[in-house]
C-alpha positions as CSV (number, residue, x, y, z in Angstrom):
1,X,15.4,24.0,2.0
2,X,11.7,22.2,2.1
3,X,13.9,18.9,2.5
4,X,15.3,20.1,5.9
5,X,11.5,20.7,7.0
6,X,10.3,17.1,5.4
7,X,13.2,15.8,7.9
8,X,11.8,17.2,11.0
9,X,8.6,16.5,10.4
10,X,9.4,12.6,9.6
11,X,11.5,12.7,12.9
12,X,8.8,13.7,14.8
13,X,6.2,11.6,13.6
14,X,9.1,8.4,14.4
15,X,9.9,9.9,17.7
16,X,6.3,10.2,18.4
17,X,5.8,6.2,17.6
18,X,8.7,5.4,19.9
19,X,7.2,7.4,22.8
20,X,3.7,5.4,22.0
21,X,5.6,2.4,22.5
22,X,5.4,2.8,26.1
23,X,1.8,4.0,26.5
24,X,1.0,0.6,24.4
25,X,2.9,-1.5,26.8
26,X,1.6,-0.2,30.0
27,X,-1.7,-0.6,28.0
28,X,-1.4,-4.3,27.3
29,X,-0.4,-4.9,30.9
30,X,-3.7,-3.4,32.3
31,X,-5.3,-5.4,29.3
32,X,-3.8,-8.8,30.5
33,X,-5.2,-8.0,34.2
34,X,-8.2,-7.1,33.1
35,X,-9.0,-10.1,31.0
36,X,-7.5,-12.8,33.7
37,X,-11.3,-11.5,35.9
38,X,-12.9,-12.1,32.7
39,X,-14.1,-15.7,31.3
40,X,-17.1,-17.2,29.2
41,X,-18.5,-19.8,30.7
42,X,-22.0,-21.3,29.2
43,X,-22.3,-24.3,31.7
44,X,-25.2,-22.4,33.4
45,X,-26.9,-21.4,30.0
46,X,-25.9,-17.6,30.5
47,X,-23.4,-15.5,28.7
48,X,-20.1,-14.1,30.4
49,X,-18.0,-11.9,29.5
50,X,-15.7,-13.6,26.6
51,X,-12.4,-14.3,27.8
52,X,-10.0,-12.7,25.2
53,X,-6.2,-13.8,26.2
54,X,-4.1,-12.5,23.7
55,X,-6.4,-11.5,21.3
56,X,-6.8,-7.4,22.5
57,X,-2.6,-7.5,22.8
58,X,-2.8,-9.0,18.9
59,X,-4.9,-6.6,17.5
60,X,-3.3,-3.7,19.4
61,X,0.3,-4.7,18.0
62,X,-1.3,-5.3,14.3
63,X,-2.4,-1.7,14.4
64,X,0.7,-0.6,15.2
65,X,2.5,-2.2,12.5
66,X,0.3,-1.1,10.0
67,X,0.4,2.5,11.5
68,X,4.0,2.4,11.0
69,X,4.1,1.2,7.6
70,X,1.6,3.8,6.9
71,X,3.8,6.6,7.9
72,X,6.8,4.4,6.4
73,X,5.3,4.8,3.1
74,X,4.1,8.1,3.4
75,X,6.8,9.8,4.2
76,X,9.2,8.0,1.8
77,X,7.0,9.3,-0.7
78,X,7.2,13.0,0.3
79,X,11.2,12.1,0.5
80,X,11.5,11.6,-3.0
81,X,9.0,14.2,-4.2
82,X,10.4,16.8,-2.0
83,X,14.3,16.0,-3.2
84,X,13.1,15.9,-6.9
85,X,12.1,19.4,-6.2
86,X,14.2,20.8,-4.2
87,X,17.1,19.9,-6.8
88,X,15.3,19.7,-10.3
89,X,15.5,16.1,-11.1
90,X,13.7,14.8,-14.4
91,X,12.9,11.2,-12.9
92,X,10.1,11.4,-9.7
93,X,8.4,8.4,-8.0
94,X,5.4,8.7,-10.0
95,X,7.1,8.2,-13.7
96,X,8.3,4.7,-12.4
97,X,6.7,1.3,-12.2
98,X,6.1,-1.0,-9.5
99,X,4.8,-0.3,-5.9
100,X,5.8,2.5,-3.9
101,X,8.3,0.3,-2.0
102,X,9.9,-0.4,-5.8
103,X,9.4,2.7,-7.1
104,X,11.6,4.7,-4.0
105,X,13.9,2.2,-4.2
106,X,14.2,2.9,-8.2
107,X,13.9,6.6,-7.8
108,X,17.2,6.0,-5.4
109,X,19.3,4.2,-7.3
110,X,18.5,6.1,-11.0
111,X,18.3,9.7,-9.6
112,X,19.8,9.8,-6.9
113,X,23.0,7.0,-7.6
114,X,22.2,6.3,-4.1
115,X,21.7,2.5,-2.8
116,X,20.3,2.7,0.8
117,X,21.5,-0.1,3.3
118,X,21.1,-3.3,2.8
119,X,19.9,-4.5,6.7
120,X,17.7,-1.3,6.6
121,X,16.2,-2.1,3.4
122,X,15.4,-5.9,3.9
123,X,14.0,-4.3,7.3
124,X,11.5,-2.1,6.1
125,X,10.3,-4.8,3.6
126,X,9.8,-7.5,6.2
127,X,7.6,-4.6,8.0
128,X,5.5,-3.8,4.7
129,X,5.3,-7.9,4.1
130,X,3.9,-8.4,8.0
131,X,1.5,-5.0,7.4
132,X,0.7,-7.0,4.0
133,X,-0.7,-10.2,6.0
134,X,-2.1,-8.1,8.8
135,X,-4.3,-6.4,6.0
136,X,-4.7,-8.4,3.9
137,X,-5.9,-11.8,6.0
138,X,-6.2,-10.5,9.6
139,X,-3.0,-12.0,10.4
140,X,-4.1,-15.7,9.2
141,X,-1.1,-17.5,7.7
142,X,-3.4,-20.1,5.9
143,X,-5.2,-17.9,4.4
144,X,-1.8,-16.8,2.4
145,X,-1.0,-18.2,-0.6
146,X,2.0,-20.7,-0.6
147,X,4.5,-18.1,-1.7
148,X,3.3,-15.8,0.9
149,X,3.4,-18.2,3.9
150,X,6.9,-19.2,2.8
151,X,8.0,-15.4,2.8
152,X,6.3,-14.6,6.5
153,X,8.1,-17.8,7.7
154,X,11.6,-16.8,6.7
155,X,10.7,-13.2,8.5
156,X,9.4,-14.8,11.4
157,X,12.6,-16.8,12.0
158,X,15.0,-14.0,11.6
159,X,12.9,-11.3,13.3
160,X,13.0,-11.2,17.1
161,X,9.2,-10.4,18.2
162,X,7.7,-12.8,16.0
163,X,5.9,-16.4,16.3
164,X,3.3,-18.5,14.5
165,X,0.8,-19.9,17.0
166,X,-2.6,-21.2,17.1
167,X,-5.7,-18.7,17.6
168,X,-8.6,-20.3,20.0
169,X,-10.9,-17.6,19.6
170,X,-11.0,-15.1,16.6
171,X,-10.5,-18.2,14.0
172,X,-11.5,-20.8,15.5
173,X,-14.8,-23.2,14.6
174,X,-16.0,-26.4,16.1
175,X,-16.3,-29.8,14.0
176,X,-17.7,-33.3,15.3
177,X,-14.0,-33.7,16.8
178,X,-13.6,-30.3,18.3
179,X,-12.6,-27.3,18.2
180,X,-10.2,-26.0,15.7
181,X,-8.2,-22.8,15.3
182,X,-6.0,-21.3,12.6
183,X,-2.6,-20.7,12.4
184,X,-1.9,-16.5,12.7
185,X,1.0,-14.4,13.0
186,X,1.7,-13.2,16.3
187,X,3.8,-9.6,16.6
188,X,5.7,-8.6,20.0
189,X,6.3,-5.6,20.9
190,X,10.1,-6.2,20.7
191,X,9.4,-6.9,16.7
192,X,7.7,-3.3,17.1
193,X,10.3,-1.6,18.3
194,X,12.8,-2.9,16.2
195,X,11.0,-1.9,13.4
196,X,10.9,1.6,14.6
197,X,14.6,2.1,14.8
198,X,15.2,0.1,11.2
199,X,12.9,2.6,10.2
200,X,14.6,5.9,12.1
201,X,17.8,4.4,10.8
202,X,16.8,4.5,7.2
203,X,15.4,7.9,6.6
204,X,17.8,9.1,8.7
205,X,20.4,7.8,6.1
206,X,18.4,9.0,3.6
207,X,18.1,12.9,4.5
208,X,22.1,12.2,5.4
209,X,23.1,11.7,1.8
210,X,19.9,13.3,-0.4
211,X,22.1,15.2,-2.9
212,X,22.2,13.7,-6.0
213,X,25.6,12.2,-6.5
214,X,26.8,12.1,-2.6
């Protein structure tokens, strides 16, 4: 069935994230030694190369994040469309409302009678939340509304991999009594991982009980 072929292809594209996961960290450790020779300093009136501590290691662990919600969402997407197929259901994706997160989540429950685990679930959310503020404000956390902040808070402190922490150079601005920075969302690349196998886990139990009724 096309199903089986949707599953190998979703498997490969996760396998092929988890293998990038140690490319990237290799990667960041070159970055790290690279930027400890580098430093701006405008004493003498002349430009240096800018010092950028963790900000290449940031944005290289944002990407990833969204990259995996990208395929997340993707691939959810051609779960349901391909299962509506393959066994002749009424009710797709696209006739429900919501976002896609809501409307796979619907399409489970009302077509399939299936409700997907909890942990995995509440998971992949906290991943599309994180992408959300990634996208949406570069990772700023007061840029977020109220409701927002509150929500990336409560992931942060149950998510290993994740920290609030000041930014000194992408955000920050001087005033007559400094300089000041924002506050941003910092991702590790243990959060990363993690995510990776919430994510594996889920399809995985997906594909393992697609038949309407299981």
């Amino acid at each position: 069935m096309s199903v089986d072929l949707e599953k190998a292809t979703t498997r490969n594209l996760l396998d092929g994230l988890r293998s990038y996961l140690t490319t990237f960290e290799i990667q960041l450790d070159s970055v790290r030694q690279e930027e400890n020779s580098a430093a701006m300093d405008s004493r003498d009136g002349r430009m240096h190369p800018v010092h950028f501590g963790n900000l290449l290691p940031r944005l290289q662990t944002y990407s990833f994040v969204t990259l995996l919600a990208l395929i997340v969402e993707a691939r959810l997407s051609v779960f349901c469309r391909t299962v509506q197929r393959d066994y002749a259901l009424g009710t797709g994706i696209d006739d429900l409302a919501g976002d896609l997160f809501a409307r796979t989540l619907a399409f489970l429950v009302q077509s399939l009678n299936l409700e997907p685990p909890q942990n995995l679930w509440q998971w992949l959310s906290d991943v599309m939340l994180i992408r959300d503020c990634i996208v949406h404000t570069g990772g700023s956390i007061q840029a977020l509304s109220r409701s927002d902040r509150l929500e990336i808070h409560a992931i942060v402190r149950r998510r290993p991999g994740l920290a609030v922490e000041t930014d000194s150079l992408l955000y920050s601005h001087r005033t007559q009594s400094g300089s000041l920075g924002q506050q941003i969302l910092r991702v590790e690349l243990e959060f990363c991982s993690d995510a990776v196998t919430a994510a594996q886990g889920l399809i995985g139990y997906l594909y393992q009980h697609r038949e309407p009724g299981m």
